[in-house]
Structures are given as C-alpha cells and as structure tokens.
DOMI-150055 format. One record per residue: residue number from 1; x, y, z of N, C-alpha, C, O in turn. Coordinates in steps of 0.2 Angstrom, whole numbers, always signed. Example, Ala and Ser with C-alpha at 12.3 -4.5 7.8 and 13.67 -1.06 7.14 Angstrom:
<pts>
mardo; n.X; n.Y; n.Z; ca.X; ca.Y; ca.Z; c.X; c.Y; c.Z; o.X; o.Y; o.Z
1; +66; -28; +39; +62; -22; +39; +66; -16; +39; +71; -17; +42
2; +64; -11; +35; +68; -5; +36; +64; +0; +39; +67; +6; +40
</pts>
This chain:
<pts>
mardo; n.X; n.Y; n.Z; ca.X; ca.Y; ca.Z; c.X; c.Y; c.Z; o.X; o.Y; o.Z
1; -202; +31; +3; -198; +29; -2; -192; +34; -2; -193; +40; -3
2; -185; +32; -2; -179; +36; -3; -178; +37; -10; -178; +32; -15
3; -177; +45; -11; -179; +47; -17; -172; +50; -19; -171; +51; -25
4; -167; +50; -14; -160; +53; -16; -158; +48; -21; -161; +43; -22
5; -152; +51; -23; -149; +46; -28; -142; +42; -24; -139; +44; -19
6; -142; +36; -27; -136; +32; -24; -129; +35; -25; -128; +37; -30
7; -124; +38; -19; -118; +39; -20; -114; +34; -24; -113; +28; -23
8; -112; +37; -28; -104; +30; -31; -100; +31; -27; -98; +37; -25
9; -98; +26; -25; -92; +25; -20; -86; +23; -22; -81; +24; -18
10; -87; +21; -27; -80; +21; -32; -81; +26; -37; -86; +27; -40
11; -74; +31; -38; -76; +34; -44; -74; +29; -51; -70; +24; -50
12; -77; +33; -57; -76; +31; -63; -69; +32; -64; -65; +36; -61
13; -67; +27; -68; -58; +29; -70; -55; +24; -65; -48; +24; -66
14; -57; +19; -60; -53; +14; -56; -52; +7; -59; -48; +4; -57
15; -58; +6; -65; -56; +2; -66; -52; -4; -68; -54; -10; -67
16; -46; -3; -71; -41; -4; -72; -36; -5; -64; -34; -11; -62
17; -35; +0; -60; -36; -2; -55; -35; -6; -49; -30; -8; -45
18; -43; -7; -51; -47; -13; -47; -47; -20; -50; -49; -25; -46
19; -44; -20; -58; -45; -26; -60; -37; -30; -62; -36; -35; -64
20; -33; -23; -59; -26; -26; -57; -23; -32; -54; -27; -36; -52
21; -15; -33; -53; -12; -36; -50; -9; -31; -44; -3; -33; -44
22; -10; -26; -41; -10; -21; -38; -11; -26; -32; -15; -30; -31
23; -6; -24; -28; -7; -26; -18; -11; -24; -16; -10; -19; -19
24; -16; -22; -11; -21; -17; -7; -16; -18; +0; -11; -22; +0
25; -17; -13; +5; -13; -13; +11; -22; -13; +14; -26; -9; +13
26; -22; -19; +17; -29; -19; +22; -28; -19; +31; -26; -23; +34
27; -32; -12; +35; -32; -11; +40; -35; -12; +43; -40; -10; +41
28; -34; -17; +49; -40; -17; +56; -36; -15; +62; -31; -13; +63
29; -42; -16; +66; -41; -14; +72; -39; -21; +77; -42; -26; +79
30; -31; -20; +80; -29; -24; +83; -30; -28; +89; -31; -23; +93
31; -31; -33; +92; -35; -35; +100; -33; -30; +105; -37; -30; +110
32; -29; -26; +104; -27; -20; +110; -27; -12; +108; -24; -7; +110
33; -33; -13; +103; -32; -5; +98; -28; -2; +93; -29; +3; +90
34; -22; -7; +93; -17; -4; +88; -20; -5; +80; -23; -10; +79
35; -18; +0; +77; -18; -1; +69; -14; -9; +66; -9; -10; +68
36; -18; -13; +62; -14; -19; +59; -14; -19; +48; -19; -20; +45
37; -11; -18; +47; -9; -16; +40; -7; -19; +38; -1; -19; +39
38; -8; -24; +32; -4; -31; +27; -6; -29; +22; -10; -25; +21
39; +1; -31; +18; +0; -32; +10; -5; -38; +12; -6; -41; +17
40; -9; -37; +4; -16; -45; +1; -17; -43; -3; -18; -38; -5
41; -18; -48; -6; -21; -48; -14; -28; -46; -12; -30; -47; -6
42; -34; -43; -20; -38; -44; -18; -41; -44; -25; -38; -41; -30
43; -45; -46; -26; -51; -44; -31; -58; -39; -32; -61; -38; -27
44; -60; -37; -39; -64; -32; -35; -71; -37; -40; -69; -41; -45
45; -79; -37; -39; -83; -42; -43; -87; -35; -46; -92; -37; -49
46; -87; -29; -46; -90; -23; -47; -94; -18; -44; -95; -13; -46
47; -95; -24; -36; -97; -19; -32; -93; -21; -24; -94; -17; -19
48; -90; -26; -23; -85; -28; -18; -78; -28; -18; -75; -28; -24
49; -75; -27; -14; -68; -28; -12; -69; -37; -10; -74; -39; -6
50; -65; -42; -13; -65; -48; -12; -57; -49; -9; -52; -50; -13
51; -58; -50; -1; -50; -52; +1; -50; -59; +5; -53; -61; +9
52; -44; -62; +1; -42; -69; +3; -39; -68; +10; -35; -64; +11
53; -41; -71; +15; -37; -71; +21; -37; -79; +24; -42; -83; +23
54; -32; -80; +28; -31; -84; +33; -37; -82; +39; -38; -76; +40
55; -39; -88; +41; -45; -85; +48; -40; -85; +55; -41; -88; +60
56; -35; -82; +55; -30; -78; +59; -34; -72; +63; -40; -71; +64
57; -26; -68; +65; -27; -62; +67; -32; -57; +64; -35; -53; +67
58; -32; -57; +56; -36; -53; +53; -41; -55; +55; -44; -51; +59
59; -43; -60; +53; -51; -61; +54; -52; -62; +62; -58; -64; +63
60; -48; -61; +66; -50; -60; +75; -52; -55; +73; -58; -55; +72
61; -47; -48; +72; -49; -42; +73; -55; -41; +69; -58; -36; +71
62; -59; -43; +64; -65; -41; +60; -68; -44; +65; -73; -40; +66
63; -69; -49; +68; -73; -51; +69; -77; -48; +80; -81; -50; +83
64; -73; -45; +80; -72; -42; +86; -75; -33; +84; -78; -30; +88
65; -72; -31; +79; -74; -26; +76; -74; -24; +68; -69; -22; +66
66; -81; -25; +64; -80; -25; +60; -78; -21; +54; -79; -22; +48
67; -74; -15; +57; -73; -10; +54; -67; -12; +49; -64; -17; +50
68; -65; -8; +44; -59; -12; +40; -57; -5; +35; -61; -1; +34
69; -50; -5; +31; -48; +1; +26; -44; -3; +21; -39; -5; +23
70; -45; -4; +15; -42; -7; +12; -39; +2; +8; -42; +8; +7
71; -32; +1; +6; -29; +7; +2; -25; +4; -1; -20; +0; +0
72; -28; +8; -9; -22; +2; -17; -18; +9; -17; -19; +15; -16
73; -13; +6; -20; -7; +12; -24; -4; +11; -30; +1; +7; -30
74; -7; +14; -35; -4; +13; -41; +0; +20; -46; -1; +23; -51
75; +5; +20; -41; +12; +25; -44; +13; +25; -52; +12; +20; -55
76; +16; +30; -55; +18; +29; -63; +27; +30; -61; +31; +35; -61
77; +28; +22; -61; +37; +24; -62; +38; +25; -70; +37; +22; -75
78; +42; +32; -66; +45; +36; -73; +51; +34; -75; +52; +34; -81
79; +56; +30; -69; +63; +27; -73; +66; +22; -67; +63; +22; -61
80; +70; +17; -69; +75; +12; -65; +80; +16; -66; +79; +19; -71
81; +86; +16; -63; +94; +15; -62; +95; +12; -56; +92; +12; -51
82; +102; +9; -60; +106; +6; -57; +107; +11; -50; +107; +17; -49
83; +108; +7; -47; +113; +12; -42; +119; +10; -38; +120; +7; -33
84; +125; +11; -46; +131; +9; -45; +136; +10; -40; +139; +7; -37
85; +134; +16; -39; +141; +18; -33; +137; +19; -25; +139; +22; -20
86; +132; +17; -26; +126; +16; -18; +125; +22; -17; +121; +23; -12
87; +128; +27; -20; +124; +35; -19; +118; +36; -15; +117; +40; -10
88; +113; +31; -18; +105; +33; -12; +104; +30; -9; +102; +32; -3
89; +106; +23; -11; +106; +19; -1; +109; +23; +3; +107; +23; +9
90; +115; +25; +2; +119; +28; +7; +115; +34; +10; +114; +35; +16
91; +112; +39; +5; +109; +46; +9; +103; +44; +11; +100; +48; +14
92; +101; +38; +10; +95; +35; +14; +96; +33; +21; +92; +34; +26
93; +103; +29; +21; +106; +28; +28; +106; +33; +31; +102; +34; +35
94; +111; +37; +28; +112; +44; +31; +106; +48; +34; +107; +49; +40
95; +101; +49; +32; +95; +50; +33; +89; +44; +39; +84; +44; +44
96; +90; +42; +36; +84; +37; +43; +90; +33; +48; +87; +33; +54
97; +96; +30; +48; +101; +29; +51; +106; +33; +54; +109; +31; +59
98; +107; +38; +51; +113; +43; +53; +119; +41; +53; +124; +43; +56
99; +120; +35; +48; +125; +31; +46; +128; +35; +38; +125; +38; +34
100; +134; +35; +39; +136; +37; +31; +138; +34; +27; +141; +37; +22
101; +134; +24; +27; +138; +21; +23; +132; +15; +25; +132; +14; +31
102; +128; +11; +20; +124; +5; +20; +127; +0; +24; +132; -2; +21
103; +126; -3; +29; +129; -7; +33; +128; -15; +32; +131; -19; +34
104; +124; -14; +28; +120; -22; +26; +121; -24; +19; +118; -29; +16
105; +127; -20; +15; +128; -21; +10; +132; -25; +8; +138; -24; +10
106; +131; -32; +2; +136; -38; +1; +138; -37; -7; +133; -34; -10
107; +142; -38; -10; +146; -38; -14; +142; -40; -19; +143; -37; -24
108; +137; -44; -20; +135; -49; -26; +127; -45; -24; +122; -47; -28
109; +125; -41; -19; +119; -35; -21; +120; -32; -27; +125; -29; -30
110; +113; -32; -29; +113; -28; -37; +106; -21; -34; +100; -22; -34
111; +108; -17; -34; +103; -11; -30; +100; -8; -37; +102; -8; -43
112; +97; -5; -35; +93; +1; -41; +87; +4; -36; +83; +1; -32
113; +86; +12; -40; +83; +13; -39; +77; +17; -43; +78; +20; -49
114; +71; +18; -40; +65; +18; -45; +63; +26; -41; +64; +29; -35
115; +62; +29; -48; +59; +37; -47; +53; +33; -50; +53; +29; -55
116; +47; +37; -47; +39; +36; -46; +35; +44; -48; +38; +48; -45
117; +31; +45; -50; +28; +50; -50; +20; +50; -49; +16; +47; -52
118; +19; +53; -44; +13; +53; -41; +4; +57; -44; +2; +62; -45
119; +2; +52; -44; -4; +56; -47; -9; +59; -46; -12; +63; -50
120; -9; +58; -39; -17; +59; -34; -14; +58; -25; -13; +52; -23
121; -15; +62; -23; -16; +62; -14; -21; +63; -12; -25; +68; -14
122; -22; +60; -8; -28; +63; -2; -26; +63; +6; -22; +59; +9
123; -28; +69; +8; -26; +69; +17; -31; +70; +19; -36; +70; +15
124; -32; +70; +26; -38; +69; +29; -32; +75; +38; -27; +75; +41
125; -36; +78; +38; -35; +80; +47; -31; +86; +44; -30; +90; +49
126; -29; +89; +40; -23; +93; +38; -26; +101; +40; -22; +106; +39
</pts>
C-alpha cells in the first residue's frame, strides 16, 4: 500500500483562474519535432484540463506523442491609454523593426496601449 500522500498539482488560489474565460496556450509536439502552440479555450471539471479541439494537427501530434503543456496567463492590467501620437508603436517599430515610424498604420486606426502588472514567473534552465 502507498503510504505517501497525494501531491496537489494544482496549487490553492487557481481557482478563479481555472474557472475563467482565460485562453490556455496549448503545446505539442509537431510531425517533425517542432514546438506547436495555439490559443483554445479550455475548461477545468476540478481535476482536468478539458480542451475542445478539431481532430487536426493537434490531435495528430497527441496522438503520435502524448505529451502536452497547457500555459494560462492572467496579467493585472493596471491602465489603457490611448496612444495618440503612436509614441509606442513607433519605439516598438524601432525596436523589433529598426523602422522609426509604424509602417502599417491607417488613419481611421484607434491604438492604445495596455501596462500589465505581473504577479508570478516561473523559469525553468536559468
């Protein structure tokens, strides 16, 4: 008889969480080894992960290897602005494009941007 005790595998405190309208990003492993990662909705029943799929490519890759990582993110945004003069699109250009001006931007866009405040990371390899 195993005498250890059951690990929880969920901590306390998710539930709110888990009973969201929260997107999950779900990974498998692709026909050629690549990482495959989708937004899906998902529901939890209190001791499963319940994910709707098309019997596609997801379900080739599980069913070839059943390995899987479902990862939720539920950020505290702290504020919306406008972003009238495109100020951070543009240093985001600047920065991931090396462009000094939003290239894709049309007159009747309404931009804004969301500061987020993070509450919990985990790394793994560090």
């Amino acid at each position: 008889m195993d005498t250890r005790r059951k690990q929880q595998i969920i901590p306390e405190g998710y539930g709110e969480l888990l009973g969201s309208t929260a997107l999950a990003r779900v990974a498998t492993k692709g026909p050629h080894g690549e990482p495959q990662s989708n937004p899906i909705w998902f529901d939890w029943d209190g001791e499963q992960s319940i994910l709707p799929v098309r019997a596609r490519q997801k379900y080739r890759n599980l069913n070839r290897d059943p390995r899987i990582a479902l990862s939720l993110v539920n950020p505290e945004v702290v504020r919306i602005d406008e972003d009238l003069g495109l100020n951070c699109i543009n240093s985001m250009t600047k920065k991931n494009l090396g462009m000094g001006k939003y290239p894709y931007h049309q007159p009747a866009d309404k931009r804004v941007v969301i500061f987020m405040r993070p509450e919990h990371t985990t790394q793994m390899g560090v």
